[in-house]
N, C-alpha and C positions, 0 to 999 in steps of 0.2 A: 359039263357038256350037255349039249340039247339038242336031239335027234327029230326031226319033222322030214315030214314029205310035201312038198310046195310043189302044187303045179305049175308049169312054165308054159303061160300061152305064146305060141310063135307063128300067130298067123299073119294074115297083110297091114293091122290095125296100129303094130309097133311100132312105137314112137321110135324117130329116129333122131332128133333133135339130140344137142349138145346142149350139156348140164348148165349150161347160162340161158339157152332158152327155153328149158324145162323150166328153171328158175324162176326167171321172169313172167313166164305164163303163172306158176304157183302163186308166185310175190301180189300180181293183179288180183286172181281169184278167190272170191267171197261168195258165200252163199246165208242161208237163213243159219246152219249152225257156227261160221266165223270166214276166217281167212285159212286159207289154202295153206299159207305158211305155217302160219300156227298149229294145224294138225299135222305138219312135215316136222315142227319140233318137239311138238308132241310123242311123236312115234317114236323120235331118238331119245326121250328119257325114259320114255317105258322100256324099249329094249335095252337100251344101258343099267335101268332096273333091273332089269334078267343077266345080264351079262351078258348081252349076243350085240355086237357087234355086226354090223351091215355094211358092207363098203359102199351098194349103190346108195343107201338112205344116207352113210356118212360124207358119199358126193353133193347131195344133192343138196344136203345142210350147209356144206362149205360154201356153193355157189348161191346159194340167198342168204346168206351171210356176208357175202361181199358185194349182195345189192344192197344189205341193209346198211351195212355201215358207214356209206357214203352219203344214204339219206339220213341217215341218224343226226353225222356230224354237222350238215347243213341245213337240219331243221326241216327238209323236204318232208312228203308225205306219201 
């Protein structure tokens, strides 16, 4: 077990989108160090390295996971 204190910002800025359009903003976004995505599964091996378990990171994995895999199988990009 792994004890932290996370602050939770809750001010007007909160994203309120649903996890397919969280998704699909991450899936687009590239910057000079890669893709968006990339560091969203990034995050989930490291913390699976730790054992902590995330349910918003392991939502947010599941839904660019089911954008990815439909362009996978069709070769899209």
């Amino acid at each position: 077990m792994v004890e932290s204190i996370t602050p939770i910002y809750e001010g007007v800025n909160i994203l309120v989108e649903d996890y397919h359009t969280l998704a699909m903003r991450a899936y687009k976004a590239e910057g000079i160090s890669g893709k968006c995505k990339d560091y969203i599964l990034n995050i989930e091996q490291h913390l699976r390295n730790l054992n902590i378990e995330d349910q918003e990171v392991l939502k947010m994995i599941e839904a660019i996971r089911r954008i990815d895999v439909p362009k996978r199988e069709t070769g899209a990009s």
